[in-house]
BALOBA-1460 file (C-alpha; in Angstrom, 3 decimals):
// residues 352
<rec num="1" residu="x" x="-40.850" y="28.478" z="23.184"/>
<rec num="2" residu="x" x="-42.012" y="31.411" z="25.508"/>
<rec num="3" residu="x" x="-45.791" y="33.098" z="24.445"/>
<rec num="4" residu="x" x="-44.528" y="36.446" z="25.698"/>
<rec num="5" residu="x" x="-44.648" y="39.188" z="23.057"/>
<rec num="6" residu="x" x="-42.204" y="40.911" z="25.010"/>
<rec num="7" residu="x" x="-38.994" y="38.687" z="24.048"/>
<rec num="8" residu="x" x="-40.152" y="39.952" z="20.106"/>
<rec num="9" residu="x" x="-40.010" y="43.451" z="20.892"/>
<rec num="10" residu="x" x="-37.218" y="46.599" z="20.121"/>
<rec num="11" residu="x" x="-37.481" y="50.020" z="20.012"/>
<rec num="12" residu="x" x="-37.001" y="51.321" z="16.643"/>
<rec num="13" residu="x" x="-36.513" y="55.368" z="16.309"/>
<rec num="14" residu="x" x="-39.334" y="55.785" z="13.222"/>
<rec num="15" residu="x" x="-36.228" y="57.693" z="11.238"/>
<rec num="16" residu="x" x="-34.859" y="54.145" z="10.487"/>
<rec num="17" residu="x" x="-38.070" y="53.192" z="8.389"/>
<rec num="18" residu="x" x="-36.950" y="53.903" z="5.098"/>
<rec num="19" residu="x" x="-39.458" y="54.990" z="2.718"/>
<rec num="20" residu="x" x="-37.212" y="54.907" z="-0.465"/>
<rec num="21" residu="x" x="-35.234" y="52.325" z="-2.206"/>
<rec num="22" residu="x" x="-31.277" y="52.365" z="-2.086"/>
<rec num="23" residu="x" x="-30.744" y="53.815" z="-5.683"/>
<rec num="24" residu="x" x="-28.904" y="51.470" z="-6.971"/>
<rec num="25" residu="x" x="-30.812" y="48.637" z="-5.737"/>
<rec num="26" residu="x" x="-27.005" y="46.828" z="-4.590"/>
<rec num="27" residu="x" x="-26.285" y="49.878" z="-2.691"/>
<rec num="28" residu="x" x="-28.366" y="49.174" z="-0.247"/>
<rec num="29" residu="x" x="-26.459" y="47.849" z="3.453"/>
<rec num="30" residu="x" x="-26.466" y="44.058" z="3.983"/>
<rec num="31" residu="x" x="-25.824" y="43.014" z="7.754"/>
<rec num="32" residu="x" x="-23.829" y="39.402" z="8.215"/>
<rec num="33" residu="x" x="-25.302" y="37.521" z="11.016"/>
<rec num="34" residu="x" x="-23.190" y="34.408" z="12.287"/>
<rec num="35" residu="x" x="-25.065" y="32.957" z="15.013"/>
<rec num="36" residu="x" x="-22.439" y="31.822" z="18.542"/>
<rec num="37" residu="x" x="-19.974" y="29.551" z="18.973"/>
<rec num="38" residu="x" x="-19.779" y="27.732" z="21.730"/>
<rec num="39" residu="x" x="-17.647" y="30.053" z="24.208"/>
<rec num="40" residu="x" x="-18.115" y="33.713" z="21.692"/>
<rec num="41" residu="x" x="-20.887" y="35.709" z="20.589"/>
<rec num="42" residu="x" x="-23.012" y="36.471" z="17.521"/>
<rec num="43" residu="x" x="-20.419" y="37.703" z="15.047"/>
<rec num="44" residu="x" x="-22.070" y="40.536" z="13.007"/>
<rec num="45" residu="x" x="-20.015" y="41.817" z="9.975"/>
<rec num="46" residu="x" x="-21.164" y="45.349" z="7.958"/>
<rec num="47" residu="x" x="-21.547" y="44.836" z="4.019"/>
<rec num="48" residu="x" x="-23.334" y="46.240" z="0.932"/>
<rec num="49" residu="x" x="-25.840" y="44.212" z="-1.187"/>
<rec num="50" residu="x" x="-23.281" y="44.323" z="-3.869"/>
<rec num="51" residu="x" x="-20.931" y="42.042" z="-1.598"/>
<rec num="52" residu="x" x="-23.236" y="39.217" z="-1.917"/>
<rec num="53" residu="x" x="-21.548" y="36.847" z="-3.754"/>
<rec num="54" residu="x" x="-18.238" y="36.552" z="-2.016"/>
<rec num="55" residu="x" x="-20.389" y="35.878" z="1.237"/>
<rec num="56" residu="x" x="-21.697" y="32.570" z="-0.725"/>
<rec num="57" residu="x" x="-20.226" y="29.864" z="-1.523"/>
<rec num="58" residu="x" x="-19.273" y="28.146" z="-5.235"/>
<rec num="59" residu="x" x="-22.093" y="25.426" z="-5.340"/>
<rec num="60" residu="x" x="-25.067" y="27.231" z="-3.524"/>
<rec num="61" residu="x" x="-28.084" y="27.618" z="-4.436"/>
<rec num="62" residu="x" x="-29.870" y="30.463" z="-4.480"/>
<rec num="63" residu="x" x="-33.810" y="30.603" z="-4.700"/>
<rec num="64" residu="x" x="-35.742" y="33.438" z="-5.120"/>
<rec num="65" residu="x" x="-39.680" y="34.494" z="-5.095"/>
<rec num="66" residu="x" x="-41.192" y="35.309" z="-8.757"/>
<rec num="67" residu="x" x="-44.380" y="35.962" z="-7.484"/>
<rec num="68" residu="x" x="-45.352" y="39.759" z="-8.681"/>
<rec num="69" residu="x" x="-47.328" y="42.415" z="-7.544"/>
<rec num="70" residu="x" x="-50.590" y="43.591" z="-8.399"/>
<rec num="71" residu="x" x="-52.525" y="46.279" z="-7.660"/>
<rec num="72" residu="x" x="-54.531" y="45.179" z="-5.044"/>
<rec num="73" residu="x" x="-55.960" y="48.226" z="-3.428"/>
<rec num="74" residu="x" x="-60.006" y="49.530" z="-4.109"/>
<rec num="75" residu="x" x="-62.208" y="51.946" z="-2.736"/>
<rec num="76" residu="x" x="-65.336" y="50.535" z="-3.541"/>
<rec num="77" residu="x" x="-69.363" y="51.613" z="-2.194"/>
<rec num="78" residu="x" x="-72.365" y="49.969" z="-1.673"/>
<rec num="79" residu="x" x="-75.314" y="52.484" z="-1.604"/>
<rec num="80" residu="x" x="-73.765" y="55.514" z="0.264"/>
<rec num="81" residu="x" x="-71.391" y="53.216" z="2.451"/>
<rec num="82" residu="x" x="-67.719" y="53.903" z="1.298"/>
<rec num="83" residu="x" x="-65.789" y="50.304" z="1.823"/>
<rec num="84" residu="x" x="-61.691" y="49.730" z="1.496"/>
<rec num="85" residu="x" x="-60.565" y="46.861" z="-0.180"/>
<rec num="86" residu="x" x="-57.514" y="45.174" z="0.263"/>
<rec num="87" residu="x" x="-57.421" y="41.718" z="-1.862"/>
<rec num="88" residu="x" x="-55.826" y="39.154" z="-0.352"/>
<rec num="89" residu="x" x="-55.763" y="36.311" z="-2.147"/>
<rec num="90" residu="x" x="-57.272" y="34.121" z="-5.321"/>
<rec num="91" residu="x" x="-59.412" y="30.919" z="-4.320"/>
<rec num="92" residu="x" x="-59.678" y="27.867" z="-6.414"/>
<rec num="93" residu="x" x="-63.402" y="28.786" z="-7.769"/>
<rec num="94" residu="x" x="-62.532" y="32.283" z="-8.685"/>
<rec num="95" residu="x" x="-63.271" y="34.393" z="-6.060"/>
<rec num="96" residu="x" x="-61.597" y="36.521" z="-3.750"/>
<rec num="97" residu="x" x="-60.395" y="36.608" z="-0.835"/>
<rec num="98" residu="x" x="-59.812" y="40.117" z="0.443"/>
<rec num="99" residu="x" x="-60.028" y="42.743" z="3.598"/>
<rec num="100" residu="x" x="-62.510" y="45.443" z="4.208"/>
<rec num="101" residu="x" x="-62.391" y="48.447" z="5.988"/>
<rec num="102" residu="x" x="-65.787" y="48.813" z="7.287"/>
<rec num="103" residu="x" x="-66.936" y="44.971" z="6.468"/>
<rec num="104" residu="x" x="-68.895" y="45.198" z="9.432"/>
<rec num="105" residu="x" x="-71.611" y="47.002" z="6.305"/>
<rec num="106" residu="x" x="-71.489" y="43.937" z="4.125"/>
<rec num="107" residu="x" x="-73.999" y="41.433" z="3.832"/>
<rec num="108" residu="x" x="-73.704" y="38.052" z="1.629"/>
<rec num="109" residu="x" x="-75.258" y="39.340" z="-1.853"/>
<rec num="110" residu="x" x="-74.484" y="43.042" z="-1.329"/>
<rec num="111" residu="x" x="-73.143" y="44.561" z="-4.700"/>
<rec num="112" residu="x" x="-70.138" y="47.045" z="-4.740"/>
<rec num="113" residu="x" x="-69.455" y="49.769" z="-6.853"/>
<rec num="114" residu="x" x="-66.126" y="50.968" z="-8.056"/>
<rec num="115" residu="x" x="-66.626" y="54.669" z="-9.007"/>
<rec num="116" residu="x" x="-67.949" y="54.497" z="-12.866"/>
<rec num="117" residu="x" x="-66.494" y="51.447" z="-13.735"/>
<rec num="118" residu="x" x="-68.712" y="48.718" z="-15.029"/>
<rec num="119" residu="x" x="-67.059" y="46.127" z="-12.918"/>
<rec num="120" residu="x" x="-68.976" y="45.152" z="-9.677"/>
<rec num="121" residu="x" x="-68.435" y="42.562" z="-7.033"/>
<rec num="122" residu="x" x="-70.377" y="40.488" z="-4.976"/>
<rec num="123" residu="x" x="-70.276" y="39.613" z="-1.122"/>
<rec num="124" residu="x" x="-70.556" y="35.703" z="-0.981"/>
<rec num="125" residu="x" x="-69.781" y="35.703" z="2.784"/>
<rec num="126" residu="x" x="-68.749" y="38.136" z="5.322"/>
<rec num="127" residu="x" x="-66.146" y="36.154" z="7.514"/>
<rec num="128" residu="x" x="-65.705" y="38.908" z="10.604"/>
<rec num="129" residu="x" x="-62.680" y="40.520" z="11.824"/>
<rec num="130" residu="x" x="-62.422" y="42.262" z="8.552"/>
<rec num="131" residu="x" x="-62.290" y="39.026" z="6.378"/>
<rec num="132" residu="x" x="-64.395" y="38.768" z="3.047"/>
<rec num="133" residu="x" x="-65.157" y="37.100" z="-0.093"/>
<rec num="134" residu="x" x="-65.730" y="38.118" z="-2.883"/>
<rec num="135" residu="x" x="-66.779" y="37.307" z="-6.936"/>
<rec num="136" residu="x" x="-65.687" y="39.702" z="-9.560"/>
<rec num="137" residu="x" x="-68.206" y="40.468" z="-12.714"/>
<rec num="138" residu="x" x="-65.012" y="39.803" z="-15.037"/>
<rec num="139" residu="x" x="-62.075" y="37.507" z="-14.768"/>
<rec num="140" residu="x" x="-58.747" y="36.498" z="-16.933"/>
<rec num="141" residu="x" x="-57.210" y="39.658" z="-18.501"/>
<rec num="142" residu="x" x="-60.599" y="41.509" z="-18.186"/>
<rec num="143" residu="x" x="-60.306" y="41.697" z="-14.062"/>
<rec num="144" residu="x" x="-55.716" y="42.248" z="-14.863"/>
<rec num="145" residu="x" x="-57.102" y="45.363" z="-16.700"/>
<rec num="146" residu="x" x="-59.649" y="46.828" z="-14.261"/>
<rec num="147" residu="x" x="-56.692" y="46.502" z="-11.680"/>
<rec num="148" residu="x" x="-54.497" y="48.612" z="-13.590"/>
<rec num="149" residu="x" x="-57.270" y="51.350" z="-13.910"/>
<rec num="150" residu="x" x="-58.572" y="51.440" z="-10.750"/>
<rec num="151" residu="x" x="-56.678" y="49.805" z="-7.914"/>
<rec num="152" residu="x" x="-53.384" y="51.342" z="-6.634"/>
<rec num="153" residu="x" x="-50.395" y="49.432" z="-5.071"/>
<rec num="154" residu="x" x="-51.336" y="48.528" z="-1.337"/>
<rec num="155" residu="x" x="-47.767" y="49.625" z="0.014"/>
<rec num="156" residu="x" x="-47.158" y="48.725" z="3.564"/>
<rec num="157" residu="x" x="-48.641" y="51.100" z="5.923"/>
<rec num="158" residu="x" x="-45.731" y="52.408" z="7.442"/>
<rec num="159" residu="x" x="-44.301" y="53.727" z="3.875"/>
<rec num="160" residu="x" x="-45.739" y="57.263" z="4.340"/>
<rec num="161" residu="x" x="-47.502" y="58.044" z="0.589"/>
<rec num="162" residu="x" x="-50.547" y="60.418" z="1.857"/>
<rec num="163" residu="x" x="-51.327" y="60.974" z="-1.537"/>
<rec num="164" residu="x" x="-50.676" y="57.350" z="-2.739"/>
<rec num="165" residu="x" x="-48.147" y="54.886" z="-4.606"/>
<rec num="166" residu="x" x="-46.131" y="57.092" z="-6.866"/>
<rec num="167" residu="x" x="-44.727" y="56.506" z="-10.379"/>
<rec num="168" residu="x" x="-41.530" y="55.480" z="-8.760"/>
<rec num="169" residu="x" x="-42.983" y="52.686" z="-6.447"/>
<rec num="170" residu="x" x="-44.926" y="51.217" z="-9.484"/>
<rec num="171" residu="x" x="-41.089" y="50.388" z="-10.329"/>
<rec num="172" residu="x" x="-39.669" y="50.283" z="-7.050"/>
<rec num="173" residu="x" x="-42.164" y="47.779" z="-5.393"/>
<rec num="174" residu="x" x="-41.291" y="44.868" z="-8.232"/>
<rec num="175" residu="x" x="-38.539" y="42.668" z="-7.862"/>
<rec num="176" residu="x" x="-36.319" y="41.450" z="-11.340"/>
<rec num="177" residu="x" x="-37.416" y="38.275" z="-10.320"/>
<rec num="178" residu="x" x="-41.293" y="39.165" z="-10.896"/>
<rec num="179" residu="x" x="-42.692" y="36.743" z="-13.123"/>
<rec num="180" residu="x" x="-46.699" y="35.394" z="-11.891"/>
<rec num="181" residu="x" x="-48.864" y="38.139" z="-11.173"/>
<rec num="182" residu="x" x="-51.024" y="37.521" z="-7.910"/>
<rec num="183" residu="x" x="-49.244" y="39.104" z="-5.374"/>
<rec num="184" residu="x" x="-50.463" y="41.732" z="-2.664"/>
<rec num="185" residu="x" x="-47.042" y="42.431" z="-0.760"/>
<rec num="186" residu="x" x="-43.831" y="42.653" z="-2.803"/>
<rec num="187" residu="x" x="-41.334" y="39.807" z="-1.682"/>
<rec num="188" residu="x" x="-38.868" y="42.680" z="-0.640"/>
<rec num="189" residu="x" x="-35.409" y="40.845" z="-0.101"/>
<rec num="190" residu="x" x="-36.090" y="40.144" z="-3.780"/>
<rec num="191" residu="x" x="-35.999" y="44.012" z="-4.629"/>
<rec num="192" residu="x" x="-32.495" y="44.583" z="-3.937"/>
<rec num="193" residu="x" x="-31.621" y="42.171" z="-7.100"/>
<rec num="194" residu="x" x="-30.215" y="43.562" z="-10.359"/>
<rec num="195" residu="x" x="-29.075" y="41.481" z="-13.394"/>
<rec num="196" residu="x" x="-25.596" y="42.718" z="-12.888"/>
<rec num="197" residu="x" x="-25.606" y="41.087" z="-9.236"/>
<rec num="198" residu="x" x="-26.999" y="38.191" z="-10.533"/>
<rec num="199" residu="x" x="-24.677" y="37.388" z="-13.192"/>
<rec num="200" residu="x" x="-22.183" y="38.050" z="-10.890"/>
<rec num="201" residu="x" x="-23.532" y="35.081" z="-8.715"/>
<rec num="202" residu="x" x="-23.912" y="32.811" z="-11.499"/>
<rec num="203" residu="x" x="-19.718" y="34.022" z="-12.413"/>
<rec num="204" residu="x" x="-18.864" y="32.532" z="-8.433"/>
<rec num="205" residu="x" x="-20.531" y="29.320" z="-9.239"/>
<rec num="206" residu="x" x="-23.851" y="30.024" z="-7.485"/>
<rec num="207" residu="x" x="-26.778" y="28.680" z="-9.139"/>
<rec num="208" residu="x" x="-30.234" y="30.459" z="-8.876"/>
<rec num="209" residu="x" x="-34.094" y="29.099" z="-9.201"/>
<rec num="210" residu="x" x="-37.478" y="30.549" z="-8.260"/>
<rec num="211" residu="x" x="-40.732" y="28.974" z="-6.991"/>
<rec num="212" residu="x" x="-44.249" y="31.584" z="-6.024"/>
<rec num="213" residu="x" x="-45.573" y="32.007" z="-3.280"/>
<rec num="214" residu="x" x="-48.300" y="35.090" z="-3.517"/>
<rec num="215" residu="x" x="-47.792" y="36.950" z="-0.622"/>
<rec num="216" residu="x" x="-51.027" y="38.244" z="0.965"/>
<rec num="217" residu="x" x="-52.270" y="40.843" z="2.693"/>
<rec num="218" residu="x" x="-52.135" y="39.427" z="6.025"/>
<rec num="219" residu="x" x="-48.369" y="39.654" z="5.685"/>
<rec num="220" residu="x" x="-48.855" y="42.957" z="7.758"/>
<rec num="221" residu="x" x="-50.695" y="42.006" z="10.333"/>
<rec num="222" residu="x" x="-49.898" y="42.204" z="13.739"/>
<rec num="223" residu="x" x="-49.904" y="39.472" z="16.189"/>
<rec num="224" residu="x" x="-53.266" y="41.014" z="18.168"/>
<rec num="225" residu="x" x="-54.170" y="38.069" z="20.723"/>
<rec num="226" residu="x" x="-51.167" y="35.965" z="22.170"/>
<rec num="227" residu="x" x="-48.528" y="33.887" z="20.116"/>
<rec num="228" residu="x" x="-50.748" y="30.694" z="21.031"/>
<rec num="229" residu="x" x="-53.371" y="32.284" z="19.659"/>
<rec num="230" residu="x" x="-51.802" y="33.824" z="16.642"/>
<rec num="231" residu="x" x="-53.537" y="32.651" z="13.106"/>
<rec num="232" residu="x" x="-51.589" y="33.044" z="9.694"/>
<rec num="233" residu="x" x="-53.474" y="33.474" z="6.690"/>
<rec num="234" residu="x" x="-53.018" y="31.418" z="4.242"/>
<rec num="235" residu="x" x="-50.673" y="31.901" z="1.060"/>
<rec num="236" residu="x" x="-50.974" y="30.491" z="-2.414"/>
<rec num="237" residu="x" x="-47.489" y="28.837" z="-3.780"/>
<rec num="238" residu="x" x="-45.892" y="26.644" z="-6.677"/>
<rec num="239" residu="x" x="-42.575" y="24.736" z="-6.517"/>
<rec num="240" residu="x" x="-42.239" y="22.757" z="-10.069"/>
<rec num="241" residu="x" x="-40.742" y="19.512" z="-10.164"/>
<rec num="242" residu="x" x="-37.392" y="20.589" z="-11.694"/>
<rec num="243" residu="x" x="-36.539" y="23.544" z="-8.680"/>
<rec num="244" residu="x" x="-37.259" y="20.483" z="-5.752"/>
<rec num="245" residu="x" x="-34.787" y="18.388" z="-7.469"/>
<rec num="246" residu="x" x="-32.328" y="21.227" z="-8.079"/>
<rec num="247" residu="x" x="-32.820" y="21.734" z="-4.338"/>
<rec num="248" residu="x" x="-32.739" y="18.195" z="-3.629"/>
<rec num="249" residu="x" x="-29.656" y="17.648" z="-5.698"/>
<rec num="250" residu="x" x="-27.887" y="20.714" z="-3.973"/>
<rec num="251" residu="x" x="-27.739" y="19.195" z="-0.595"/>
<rec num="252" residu="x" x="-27.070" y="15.653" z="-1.959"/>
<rec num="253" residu="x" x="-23.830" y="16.881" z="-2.857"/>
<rec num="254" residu="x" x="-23.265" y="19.228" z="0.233"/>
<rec num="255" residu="x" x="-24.098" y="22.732" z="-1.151"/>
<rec num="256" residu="x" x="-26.245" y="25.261" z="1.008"/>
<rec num="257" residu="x" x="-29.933" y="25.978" z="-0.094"/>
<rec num="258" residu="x" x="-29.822" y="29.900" z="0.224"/>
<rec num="259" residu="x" x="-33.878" y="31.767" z="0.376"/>
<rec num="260" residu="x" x="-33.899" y="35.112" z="-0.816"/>
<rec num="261" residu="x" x="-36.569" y="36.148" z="1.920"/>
<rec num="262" residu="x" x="-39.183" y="34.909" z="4.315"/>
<rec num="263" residu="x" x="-41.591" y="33.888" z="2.117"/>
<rec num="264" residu="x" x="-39.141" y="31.893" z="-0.097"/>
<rec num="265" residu="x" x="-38.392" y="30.401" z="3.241"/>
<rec num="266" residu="x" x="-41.688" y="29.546" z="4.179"/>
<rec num="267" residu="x" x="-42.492" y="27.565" z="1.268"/>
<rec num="268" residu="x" x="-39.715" y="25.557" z="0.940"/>
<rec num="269" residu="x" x="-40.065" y="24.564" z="4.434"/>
<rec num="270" residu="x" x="-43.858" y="23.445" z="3.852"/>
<rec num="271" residu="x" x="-42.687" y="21.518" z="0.952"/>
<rec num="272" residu="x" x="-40.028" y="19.849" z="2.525"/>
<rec num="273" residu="x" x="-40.719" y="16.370" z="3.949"/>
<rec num="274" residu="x" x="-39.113" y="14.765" z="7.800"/>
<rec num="275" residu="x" x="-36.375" y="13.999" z="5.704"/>
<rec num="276" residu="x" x="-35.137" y="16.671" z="4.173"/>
<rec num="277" residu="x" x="-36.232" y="15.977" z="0.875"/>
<rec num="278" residu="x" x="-38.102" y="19.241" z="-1.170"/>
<rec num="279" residu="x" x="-41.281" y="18.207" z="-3.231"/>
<rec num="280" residu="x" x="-43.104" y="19.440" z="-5.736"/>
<rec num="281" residu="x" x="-45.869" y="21.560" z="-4.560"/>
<rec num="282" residu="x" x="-48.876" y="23.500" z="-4.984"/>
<rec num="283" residu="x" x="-51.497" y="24.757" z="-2.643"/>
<rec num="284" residu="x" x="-51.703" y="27.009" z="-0.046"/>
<rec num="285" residu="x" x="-49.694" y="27.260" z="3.294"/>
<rec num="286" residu="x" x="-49.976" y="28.806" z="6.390"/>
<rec num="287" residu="x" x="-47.035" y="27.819" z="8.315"/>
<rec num="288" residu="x" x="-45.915" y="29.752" z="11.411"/>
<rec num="289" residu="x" x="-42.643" y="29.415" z="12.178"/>
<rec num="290" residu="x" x="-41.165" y="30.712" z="15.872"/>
<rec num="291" residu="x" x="-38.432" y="29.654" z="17.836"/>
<rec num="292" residu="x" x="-38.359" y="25.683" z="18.446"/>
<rec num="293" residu="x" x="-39.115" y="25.132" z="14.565"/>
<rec num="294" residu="x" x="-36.772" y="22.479" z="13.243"/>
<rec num="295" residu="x" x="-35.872" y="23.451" z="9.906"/>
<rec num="296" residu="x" x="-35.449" y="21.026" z="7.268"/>
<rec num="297" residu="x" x="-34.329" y="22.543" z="4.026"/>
<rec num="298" residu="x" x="-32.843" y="26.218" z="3.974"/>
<rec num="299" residu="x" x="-29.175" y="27.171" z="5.586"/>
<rec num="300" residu="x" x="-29.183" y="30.738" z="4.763"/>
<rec num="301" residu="x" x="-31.484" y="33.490" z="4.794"/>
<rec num="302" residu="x" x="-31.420" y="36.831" z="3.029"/>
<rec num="303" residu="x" x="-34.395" y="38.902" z="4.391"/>
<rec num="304" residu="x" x="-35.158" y="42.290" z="5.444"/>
<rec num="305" residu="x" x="-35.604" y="43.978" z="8.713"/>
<rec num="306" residu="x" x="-38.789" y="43.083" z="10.103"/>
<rec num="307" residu="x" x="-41.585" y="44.920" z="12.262"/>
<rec num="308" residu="x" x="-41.204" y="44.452" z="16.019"/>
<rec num="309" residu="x" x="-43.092" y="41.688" z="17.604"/>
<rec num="310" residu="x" x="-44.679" y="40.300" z="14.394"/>
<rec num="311" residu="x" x="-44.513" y="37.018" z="12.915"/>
<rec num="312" residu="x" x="-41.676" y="37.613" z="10.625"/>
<rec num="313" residu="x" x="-39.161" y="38.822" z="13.812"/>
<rec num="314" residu="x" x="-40.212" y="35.806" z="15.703"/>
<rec num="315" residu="x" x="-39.289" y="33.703" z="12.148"/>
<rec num="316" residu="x" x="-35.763" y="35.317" z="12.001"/>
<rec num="317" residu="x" x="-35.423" y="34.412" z="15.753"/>
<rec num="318" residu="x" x="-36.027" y="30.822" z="15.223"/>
<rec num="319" residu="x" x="-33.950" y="30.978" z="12.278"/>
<rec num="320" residu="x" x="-30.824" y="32.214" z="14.074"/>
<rec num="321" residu="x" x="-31.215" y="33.011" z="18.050"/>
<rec num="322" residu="x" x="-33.598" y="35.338" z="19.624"/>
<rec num="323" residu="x" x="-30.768" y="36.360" z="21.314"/>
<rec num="324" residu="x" x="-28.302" y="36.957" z="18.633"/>
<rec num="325" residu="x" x="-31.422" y="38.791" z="16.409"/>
<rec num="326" residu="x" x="-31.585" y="40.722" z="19.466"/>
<rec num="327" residu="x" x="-28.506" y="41.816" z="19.178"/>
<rec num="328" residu="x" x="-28.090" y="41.583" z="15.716"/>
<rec num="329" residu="x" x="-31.428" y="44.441" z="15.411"/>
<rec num="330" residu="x" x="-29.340" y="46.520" z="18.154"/>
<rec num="331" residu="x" x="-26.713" y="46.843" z="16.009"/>
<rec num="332" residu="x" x="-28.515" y="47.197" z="12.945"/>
<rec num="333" residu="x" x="-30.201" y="50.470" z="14.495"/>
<rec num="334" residu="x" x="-27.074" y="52.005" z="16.171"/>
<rec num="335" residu="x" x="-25.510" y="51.643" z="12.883"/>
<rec num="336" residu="x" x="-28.161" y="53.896" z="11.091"/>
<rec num="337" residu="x" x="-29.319" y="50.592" z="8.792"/>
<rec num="338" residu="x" x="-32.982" y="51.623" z="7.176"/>
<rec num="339" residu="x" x="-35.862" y="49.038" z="8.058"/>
<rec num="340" residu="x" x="-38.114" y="47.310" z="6.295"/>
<rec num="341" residu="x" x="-39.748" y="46.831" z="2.777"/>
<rec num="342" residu="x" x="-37.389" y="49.506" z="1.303"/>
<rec num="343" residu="x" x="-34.432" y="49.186" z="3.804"/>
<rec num="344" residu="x" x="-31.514" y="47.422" z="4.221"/>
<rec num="345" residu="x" x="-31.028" y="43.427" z="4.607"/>
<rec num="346" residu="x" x="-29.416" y="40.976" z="6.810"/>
<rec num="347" residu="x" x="-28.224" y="37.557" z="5.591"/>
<rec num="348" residu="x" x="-28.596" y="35.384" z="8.202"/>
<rec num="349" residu="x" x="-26.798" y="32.018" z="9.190"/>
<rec num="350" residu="x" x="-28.903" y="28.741" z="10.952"/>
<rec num="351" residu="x" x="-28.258" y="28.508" z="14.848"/>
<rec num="352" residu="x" x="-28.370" y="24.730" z="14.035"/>
């Protein structure tokens, strides 16, 4: 594949960037993407969420992300030094880890403050480029509950709240499908679910599962250095022995494994062996998928629209065509279609 940004990259007018929810959540515009045959192009067809299930087929499955969404976002201090923290993600001993604004001021052993609270953390290493970890002086339901008094949502940075998450995106940034707390970024292609649409699925024949994948913090970041170059952080996920062989059994007898979103994707795909065969899995992944991936398990993709040249666009690209997401993105825009985590979707077809 080429290592030039360039081929990633669209202009997108900033009114597109929706900064709402569709209200109702099945309201919301879903874009059909067909990669080409052979002698035609792309064929893009104009929907609503709510179409959904007569775009699927009887015997698909369709597997979702219950990961859900904490509040991940702290101002913390040490001495007079004021320190943004983003957590990123749980390690196996306890600890966390997380991203600083102003890390460069941390040193291993430093103590932060949280306004008044009695909770402090510690710096067990300072990692550079922004990177740290840190241990918590409470853990279990004790650390849940200091979230939920003093963190706020860490919403994407391109949903404009200047005076923070509302009341509304406490609701709006959860998906129905929200299950294991440990999540920084909501899995958004999951938010335009409602229990009507899913019954609605199951009524066509469509059968549904979830796995978790705990989407971190370096979901936004941008692709800084070249492609080559480009590091993903790593994500904590689960698939249980009875979703693989739902998966497994799906394909056995010719039905098409359907991901609600990129990081559904992404896991499945790191669980899923040479052969095509799903396992059960836990442990963290940091695949990067771009265009010459071969993919092994999922057929169809139901994801938002992504940020231009970042690791998500170049995902969809492999998944269907850089040409035809080109295009697909073109129309998208001249059609007025909101962008991502509270736009519109796009359920996207395999080029092969």
């Amino acid at each position: 594949m080429t290592d030039d940004l360039a081929s990633f990259d669209f202009d997108l007018p900033r009114t597109h960037i929706a900064t709402e929810p569709a209200r109702p959540r099945e309201a919301a515009r879903l874009l059909h993407v067909q990669p080409p045959l052979a002698t035609e192009g792309a064929e893009l067809s104009l929907h609503q969420i709510r179409d959904l299930p007569s775009l699927l087929k009887e015997g698909d499955l369709l597997v979702a992300n219950n990961t859900e969404v904490i509040r991940a976002k702290l101002e913390a201090t040490r001495g007079a030094a004021k320190i943004g923290i983003t957590l990123d993600r749980i390690l196996p001993e306890g600890e966390w880890h997380a991203l600083a604004r102003n890390a460069r001021k941390l040193k291993e052993n430093d103590t932060l403050q949280f306004g008044d609270d009695e909770v402090t953390a510690t710096v067990v290493a300072n990692e550079g480029d922004g990177a740290v970890t840190l241990r918590f002086s409470v853990e279990g339901d004790a650390f849940d509950a200091f979230l939920e008094r003093t963190a706020a949502l860490a919403l994407p940075p391109y949903i404009d709240r200047p005076h923070g998450p509302t009341l509304d995106d406490d609701s709006d940034y959860r998906t129905i499908f929200s299950r294991y707390r440990g999540a920084v970024a909501a899995p958004t292609a999951g938010l335009h679910f409602t229990d009507e649409l899913l019954s609605q699925l199951r009524q066509r024949g469509i059968e549904q599962r979830t796995l978790t994948l705990h989407v971190g913090a370096g979901t936004f970041l941008p692709v800084r250095s070249t492609i080559a170059e480009h590091k993903m952080h790593a994500e904590w996920g689960r698939i249980d022995a009875q979703t693989a062989q739902a998966i497994n059994d799906t394909k056995k007898r010719g039905g098409r494994i359907v991901a609600v979103g990129t990081t559904t994707l992404r896991l499945l795909e790191s669980a899923t062996d040479e052969d095509g065969t799903v396992q059960p899995w836990t442990g963290e992944t940091s695949i990067f998928i771009k265009p010459g991936y071969r993919f092994r398990c999922v057929d169809t993709l139901m994801t938002n629209f992504h940020l231009p040249r970042s690791t998500l666009f170049m995902l969809v690209c492999a998944f269907s065509g850089t040409t035809t997401m080109q295009a697909a993105y073109h129309r998208a825009i001249a059609e007025g279609m909101r962008f991502y985590s509270y736009g519109d979707a796009c359920l996207l077809e395999r080029s092969s």
